[in-house]
C-alpha positions as CSV (number, residue, x, y, z in Angstrom):
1,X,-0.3,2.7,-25.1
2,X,-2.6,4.9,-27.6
3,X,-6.1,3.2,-28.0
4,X,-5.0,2.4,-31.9
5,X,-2.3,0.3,-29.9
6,X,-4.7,-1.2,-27.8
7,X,-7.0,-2.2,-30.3
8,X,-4.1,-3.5,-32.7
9,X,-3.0,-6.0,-29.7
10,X,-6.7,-7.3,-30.1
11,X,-7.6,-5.8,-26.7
12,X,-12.0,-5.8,-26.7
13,X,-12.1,-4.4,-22.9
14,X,-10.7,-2.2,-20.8
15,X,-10.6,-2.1,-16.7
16,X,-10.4,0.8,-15.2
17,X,-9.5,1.2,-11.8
18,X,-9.2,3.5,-8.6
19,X,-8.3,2.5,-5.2
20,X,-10.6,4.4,-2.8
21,X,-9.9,6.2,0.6
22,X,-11.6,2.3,2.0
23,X,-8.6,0.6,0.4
24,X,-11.0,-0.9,-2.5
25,X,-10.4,-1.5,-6.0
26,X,-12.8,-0.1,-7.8
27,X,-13.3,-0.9,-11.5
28,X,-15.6,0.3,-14.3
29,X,-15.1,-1.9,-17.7
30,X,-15.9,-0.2,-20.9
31,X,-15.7,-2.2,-25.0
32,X,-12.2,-0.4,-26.9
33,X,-14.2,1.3,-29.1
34,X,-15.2,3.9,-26.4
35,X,-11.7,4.1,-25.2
36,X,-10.7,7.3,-27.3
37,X,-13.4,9.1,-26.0
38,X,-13.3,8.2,-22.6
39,X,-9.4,8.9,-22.8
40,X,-10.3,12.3,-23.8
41,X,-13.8,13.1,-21.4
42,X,-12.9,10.2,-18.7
43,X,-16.1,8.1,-17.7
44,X,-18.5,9.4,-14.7
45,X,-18.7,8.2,-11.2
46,X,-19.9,9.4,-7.5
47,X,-17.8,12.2,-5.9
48,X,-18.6,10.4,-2.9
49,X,-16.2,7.6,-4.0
50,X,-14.0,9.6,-1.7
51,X,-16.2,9.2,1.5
52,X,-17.5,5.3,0.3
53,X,-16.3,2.8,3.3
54,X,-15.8,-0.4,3.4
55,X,-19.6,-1.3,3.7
56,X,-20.5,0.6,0.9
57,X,-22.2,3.6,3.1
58,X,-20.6,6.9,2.6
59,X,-19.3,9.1,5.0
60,X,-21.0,12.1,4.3
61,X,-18.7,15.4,5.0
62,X,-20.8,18.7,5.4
63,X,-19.2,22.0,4.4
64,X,-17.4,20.1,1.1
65,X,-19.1,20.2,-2.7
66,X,-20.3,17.1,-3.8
67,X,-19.7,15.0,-0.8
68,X,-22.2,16.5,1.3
69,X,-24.8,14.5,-0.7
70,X,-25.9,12.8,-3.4
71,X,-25.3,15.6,-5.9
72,X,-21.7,15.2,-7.7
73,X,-20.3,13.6,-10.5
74,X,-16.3,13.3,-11.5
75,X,-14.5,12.2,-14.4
76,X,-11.9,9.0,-14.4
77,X,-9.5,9.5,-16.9
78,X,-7.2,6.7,-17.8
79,X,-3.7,6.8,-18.1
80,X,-2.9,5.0,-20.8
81,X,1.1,5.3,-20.5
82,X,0.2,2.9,-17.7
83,X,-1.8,0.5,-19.6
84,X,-0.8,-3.4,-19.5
85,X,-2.8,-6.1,-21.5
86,X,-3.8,-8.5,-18.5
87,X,-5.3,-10.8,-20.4
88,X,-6.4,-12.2,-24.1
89,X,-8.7,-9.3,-25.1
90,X,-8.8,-7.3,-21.8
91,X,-6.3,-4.1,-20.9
92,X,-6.0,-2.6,-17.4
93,X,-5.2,1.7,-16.9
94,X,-5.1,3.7,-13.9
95,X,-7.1,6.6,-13.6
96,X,-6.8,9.8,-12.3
97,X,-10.1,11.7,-11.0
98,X,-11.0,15.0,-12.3
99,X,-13.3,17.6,-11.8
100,X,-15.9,18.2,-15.2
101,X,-13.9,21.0,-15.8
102,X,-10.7,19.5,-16.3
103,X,-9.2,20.3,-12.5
104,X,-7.5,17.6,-10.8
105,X,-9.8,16.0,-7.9
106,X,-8.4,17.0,-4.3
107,X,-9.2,13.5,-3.0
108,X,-7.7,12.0,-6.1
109,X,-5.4,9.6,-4.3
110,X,-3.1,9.2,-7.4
111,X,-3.0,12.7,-8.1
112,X,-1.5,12.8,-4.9
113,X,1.3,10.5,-5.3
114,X,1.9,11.9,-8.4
115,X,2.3,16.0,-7.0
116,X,4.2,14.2,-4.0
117,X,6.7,12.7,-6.0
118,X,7.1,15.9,-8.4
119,X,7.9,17.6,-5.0
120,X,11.1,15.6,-4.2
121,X,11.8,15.7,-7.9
122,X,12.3,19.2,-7.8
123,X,15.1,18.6,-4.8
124,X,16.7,16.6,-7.2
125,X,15.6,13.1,-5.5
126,X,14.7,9.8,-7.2
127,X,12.5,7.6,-4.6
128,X,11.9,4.1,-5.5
129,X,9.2,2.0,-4.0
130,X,8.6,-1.7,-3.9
131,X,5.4,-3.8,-2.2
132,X,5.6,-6.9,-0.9
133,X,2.1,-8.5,-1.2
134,X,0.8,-11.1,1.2
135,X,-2.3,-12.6,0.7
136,X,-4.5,-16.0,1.6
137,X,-5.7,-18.6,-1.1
138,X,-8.9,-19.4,-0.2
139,X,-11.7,-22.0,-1.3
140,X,-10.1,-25.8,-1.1
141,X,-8.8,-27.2,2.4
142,X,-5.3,-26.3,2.4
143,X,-2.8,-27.0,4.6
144,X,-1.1,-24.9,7.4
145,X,2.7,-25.9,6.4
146,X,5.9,-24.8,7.8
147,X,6.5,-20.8,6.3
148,X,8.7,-20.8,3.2
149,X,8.5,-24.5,2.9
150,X,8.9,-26.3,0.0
151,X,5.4,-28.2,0.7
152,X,3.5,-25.4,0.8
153,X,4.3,-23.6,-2.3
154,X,4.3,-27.0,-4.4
155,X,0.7,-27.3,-3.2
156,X,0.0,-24.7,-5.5
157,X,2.4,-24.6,-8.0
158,X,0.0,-24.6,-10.8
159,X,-1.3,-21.5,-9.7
160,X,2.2,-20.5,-8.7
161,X,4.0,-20.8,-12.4
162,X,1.2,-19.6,-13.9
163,X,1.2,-16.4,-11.9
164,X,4.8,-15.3,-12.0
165,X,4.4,-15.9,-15.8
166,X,1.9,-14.2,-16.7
167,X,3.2,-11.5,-14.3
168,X,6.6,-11.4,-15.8
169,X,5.1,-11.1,-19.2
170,X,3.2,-8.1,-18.0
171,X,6.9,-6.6,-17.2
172,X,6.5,-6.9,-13.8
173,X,9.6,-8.7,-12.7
174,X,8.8,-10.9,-9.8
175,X,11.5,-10.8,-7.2
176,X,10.3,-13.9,-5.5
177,X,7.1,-15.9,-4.3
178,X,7.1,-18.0,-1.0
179,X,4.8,-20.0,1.1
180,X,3.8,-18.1,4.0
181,X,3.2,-19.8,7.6
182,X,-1.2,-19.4,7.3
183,X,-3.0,-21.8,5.4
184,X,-2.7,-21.1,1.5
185,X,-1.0,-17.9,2.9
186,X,2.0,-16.8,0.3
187,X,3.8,-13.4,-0.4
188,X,5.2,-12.2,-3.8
189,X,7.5,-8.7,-4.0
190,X,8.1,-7.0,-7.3
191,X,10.7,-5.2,-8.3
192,X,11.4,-1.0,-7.2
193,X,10.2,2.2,-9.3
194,X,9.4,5.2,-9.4
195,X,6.8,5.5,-6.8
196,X,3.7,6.6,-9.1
197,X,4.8,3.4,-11.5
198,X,5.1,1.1,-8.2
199,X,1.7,2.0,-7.3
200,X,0.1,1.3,-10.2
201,X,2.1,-2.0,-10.5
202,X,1.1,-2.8,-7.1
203,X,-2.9,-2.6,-8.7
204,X,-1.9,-5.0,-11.9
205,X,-0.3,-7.4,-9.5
206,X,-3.3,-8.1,-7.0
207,X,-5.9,-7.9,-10.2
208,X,-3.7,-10.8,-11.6
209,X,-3.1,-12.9,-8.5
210,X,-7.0,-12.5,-8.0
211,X,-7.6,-13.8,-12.1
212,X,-5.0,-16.4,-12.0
213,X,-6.7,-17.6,-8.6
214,X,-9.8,-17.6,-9.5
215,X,-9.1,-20.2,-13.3
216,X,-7.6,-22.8,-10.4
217,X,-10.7,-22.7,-8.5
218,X,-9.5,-20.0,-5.3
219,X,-10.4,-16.7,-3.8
220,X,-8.0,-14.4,-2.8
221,X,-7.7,-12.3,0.9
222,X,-5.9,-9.2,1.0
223,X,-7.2,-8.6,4.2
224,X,-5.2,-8.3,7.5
225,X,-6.3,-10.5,9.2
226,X,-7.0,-14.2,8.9
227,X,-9.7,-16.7,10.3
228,X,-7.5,-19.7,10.5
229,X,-5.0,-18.4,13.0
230,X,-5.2,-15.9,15.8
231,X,-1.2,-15.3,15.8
232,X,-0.8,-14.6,11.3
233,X,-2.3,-11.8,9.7
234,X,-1.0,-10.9,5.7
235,X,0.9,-7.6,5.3
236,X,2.3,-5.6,2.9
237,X,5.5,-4.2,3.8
238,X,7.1,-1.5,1.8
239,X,10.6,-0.8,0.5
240,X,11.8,2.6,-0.3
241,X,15.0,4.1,-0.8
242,X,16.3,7.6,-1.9
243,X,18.5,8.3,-5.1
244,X,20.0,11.7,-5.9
245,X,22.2,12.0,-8.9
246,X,21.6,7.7,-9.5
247,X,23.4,7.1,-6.4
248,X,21.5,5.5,-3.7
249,X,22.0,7.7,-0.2
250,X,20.7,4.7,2.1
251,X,24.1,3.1,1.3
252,X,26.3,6.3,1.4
253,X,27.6,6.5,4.5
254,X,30.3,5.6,7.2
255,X,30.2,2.1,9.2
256,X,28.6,0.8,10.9
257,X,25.3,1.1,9.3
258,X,26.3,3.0,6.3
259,X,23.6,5.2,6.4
260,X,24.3,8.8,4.9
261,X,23.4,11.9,6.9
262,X,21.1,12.9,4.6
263,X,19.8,8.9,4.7
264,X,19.4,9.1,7.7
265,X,17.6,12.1,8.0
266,X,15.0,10.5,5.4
267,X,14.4,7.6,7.6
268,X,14.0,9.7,11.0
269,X,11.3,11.3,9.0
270,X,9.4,8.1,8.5
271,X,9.9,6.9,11.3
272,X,8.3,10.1,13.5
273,X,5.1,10.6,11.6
274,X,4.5,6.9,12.0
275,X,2.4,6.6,15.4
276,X,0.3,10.2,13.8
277,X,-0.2,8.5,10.1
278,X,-0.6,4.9,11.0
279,X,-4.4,5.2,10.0
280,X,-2.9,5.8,6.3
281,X,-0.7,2.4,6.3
282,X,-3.5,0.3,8.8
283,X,-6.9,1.6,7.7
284,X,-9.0,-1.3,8.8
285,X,-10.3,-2.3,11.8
286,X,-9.1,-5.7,11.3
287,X,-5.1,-4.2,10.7
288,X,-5.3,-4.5,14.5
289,X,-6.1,-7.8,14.8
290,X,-2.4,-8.3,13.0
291,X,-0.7,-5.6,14.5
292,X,0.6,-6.7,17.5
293,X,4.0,-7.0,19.5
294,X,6.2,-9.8,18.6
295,X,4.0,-10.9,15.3
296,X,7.3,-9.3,12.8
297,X,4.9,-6.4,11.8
298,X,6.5,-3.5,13.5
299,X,4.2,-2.8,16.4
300,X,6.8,0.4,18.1
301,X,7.8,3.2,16.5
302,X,11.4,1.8,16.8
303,X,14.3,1.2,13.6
304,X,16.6,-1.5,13.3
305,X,19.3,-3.4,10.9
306,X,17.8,-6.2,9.5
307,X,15.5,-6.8,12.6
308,X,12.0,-7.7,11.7
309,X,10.6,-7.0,14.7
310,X,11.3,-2.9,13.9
311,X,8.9,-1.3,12.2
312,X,11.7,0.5,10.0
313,X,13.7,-1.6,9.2
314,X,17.5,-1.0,7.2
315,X,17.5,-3.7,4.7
316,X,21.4,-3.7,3.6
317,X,21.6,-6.8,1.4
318,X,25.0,-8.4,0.6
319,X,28.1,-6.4,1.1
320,X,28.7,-6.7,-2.8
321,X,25.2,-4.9,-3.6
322,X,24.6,-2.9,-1.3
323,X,25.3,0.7,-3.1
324,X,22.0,-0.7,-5.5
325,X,20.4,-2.6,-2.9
326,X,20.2,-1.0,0.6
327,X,16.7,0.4,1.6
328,X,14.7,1.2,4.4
329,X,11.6,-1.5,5.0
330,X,8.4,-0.4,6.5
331,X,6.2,-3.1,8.4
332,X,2.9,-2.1,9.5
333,X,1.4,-1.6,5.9
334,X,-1.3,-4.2,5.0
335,X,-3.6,-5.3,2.1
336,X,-6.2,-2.5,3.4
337,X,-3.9,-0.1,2.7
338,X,-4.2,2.6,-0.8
339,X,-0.9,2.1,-2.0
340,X,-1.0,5.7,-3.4
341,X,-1.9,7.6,-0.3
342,X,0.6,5.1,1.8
343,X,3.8,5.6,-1.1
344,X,2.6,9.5,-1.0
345,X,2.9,9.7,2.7
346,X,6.5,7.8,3.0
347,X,7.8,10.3,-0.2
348,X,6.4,13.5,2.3
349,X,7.8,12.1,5.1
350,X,10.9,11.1,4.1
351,X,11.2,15.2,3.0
352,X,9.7,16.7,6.0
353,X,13.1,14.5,7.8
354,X,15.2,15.8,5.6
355,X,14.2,19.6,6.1
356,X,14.1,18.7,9.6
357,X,17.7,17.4,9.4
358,X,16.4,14.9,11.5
359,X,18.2,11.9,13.8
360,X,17.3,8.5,14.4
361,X,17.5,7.3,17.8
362,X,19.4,4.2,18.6
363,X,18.7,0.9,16.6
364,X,16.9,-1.6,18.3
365,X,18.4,-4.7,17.6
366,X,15.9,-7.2,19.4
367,X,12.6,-7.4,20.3
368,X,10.5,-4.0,21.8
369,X,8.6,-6.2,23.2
370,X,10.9,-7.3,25.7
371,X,12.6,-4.2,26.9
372,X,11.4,-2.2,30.0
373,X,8.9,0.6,30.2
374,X,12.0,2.6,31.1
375,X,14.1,1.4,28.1
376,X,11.4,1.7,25.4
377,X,10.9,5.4,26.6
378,X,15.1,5.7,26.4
379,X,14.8,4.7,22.4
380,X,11.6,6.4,21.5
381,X,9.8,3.3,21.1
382,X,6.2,4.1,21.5
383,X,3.7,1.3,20.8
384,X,1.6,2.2,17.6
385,X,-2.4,2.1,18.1
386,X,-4.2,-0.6,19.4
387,X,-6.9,0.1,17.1
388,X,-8.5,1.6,14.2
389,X,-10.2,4.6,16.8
390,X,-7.1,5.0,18.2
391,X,-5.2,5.7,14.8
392,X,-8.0,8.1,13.2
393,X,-8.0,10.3,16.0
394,X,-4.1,10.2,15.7
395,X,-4.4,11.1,12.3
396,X,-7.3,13.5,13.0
397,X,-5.0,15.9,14.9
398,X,-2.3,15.6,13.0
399,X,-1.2,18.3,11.4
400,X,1.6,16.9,8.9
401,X,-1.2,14.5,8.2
402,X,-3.5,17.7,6.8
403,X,-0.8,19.5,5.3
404,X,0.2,16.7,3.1
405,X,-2.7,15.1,2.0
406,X,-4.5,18.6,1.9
407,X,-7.7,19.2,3.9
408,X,-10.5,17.9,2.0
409,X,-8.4,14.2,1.6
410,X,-7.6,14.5,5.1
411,X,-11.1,15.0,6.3
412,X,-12.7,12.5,3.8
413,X,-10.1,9.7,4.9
414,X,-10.3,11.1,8.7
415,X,-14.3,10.3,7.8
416,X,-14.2,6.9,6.5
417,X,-12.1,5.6,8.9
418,X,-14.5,7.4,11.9
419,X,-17.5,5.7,10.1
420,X,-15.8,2.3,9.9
421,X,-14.9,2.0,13.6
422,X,-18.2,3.3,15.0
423,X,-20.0,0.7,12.5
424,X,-17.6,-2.5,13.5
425,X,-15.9,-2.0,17.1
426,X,-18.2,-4.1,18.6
427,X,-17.8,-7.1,16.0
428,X,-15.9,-10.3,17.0
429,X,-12.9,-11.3,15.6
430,X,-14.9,-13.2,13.7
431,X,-17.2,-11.3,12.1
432,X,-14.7,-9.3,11.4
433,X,-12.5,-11.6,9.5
434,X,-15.7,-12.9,7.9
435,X,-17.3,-9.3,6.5
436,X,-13.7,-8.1,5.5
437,X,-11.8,-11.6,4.2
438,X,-12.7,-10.6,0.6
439,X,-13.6,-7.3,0.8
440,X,-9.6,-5.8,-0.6
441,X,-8.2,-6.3,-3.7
């Protein structure tokens, strides 16, 4: 949408938002009659919006411009092919971060996705991305009912109808909402796109569960990890699948899976850089508290069909749709997570298996949990981090990591995630749930 379009639909205001290397939304709001120019010039902010954590300290990174100190200033330019009206009178664009002299930011997370995506492009393939968003209704005594019951979603269903709505007016086709087993826990999924579009989607979806919340009286958690319940944390699992030619290759191949080789090959990718990038899809220290064995979030680097327990999981879907329909599912993404560096990262990965002509190991069709030392080792099933110090240094070393988010994201991300875990390691679960409960989103 132009800003003539904007201001025809009555819009007054306009968010705009980045999602930071800390997993926050941040937002700058500025009248329409600015928007022209600030679609042209972009509006200032901090380089160090790349090093900024999630207490609001930044990571500072000697040896790069404008993040060694407080000396820096970058443009956000909206995209306004991206716009959505969220509201009477308000719009909402994505921006990308440049430099003042019109070069794209190299810890620009959407810039990223974007170059990411234009690479598999150029091999002729079509990725398509969907989130699944959990998250916790907070601020009235709700009740811990049965998951997917009845009860608990008609506890809310004001809030409910009203959100699938207004989110279906904002063209972003709701696939379904669901109580969730927490307290005023639920998850919504969206439909698939093109993974630039999901990501951005996947912004306009939690900015309108957190508005719609807020006119019945609620907060919203995005975070990981819950007060209520030491066994439930909310996630926010990812489907992808691969397209070449608009035929999906998840659902090309030969029984009994019906993976094709080259599907295959995409998910073996994944799957391999997981342990190494899990910093990217669990960036908080409270992603830990939630991922754990035998919680359904995927806690060894093991694949499966239709087994929630695998952190890849092949998602076939009835027999009928399954040539539209099949997809891989990854589990250990949460609410902390940037959606552009995480659907960047499964795009590269997905490629770097494919170049790699690489294999899956044998599915795991129960619970990783439960097998022997000697049997996990047999089926490559190697426990993901136990924590967020763990997972940085993973990523730290990692040199797929640095050669696909580039060296100056990799070392701002590698620093925010160092700073975070020095500064709350020693934090109860507790007062970790407490300082990070509101802090996504």
């Amino acid at each position: 949408m132009t800003a003539d379009e904007l201001r025809r639909a009555n819009v007054r205001f306009v968010h705009l938002t980045l999602v930071d290397n800390a997993g926050i939304t941040r937002l700058k709001m500025i009248p329409i009659d600015r928007l022209a120019q600030v679609a042209e010039f972009g509006v200032g902010i901090s380089t160090l919006i790349a090093i900024f954590t999630i207490d609001d300290h930044a990571a500072y990174l000697p040896g790069y411009d404008g993040l060694e100190g407080p000396a820096g200033d970058l443009r956000m330019v909206p995209d306004l092919d991206a716009a959505v009206l969220l509201d009477e009178g308000i719009a909402w664009a994505p921006v990308d971060q440049i430099h003042q002299d019109g070069r794209a930011l190299a810890t620009c997370p959407r810039s990223f996705l974007r170059r990411t995506r234009d690479v598999a492009a150029a091999r002729g393939l079509d990725f398509r991305i969907a989130f699944e968003v959990e998250f916790a209704l907070l601020g009235h005594e709700l009740r811990a009912w049965p998951a997917f019951s009845a009860a608990g979603l008609l506890e809310v269903e004001g809030f409910a109808t009203e959100l699938v709505a207004v989110l279906e007016r904002l063209g972003l086709h709701v696939q379904q909402l669901q109580a969730e087993a927490g307290p005023g826990q639920f998850e919504i999924a969206i439909a698939a796109a093109e993974p630039l579009v999901a990501a951005d989607r996947y912004v306009a979806l939690r900015l309108t569960i957190r508005r719609i919340a807020a006119r019945h009286g609620f907060d919203v958690s995005f975070a990981p990890a819950l007060l209520e319940s030491e066994a439930l944390g909310s996630g926010c699992h990812i489907h992808w699948s691969v397209w070449r030619d608009g035929e999906n290759i998840i659902a090309g191949g030969d029984p009994p899976f019906g993976l094709s080789r080259e599907a295959e090959a995409a998910g073996a990718g994944v799957l391999s850089r997981l342990h190494e990038c899990c910093a990217i899809f669990a960036p908080s220290v409270t992603s830990y508290l939630r991922l754990q064995p035998q919680h359904w979030c995927g806690a060894y680097t093991t694949w499966g069909v239709d087994n929630r327990e695998a952190a890849l999981r092949l998602s076939r879907g009835m027999w009928s749709g399954r040539a539209a329909s099949a997809n891989f599912e990854l589990k250990p993404p949460d609410g902390a997570a940037n959606p552009y560096l995480a659907a960047g990262v499964i795009v590269a990965a997905a490629i770097d298996g494919l170049d790699r002509e690489a294999r899956l190991p044998e599915p795991i069709q129960g619970d990783p949990a439960k097998l022997t030392p000697e049997q996990r080792t047999a089926a490559d099933a190697r426990r993901l981090p136990a924590d967020l110090g763990e997972a940085t240094e993973a990523l730290a070393v990692s040199e797929f990591a640095k050669q696909t988010l580039g060296e100056e994201e990799h070392a701002a991300f590698v620093a925010t995630r160092r700073h975070e875990w020095e500064t709350f390691r020693g934090y109860d679960r507790a007062e970790l749930v407490r300082f990070h409960e509101l802090r996504y989103g």
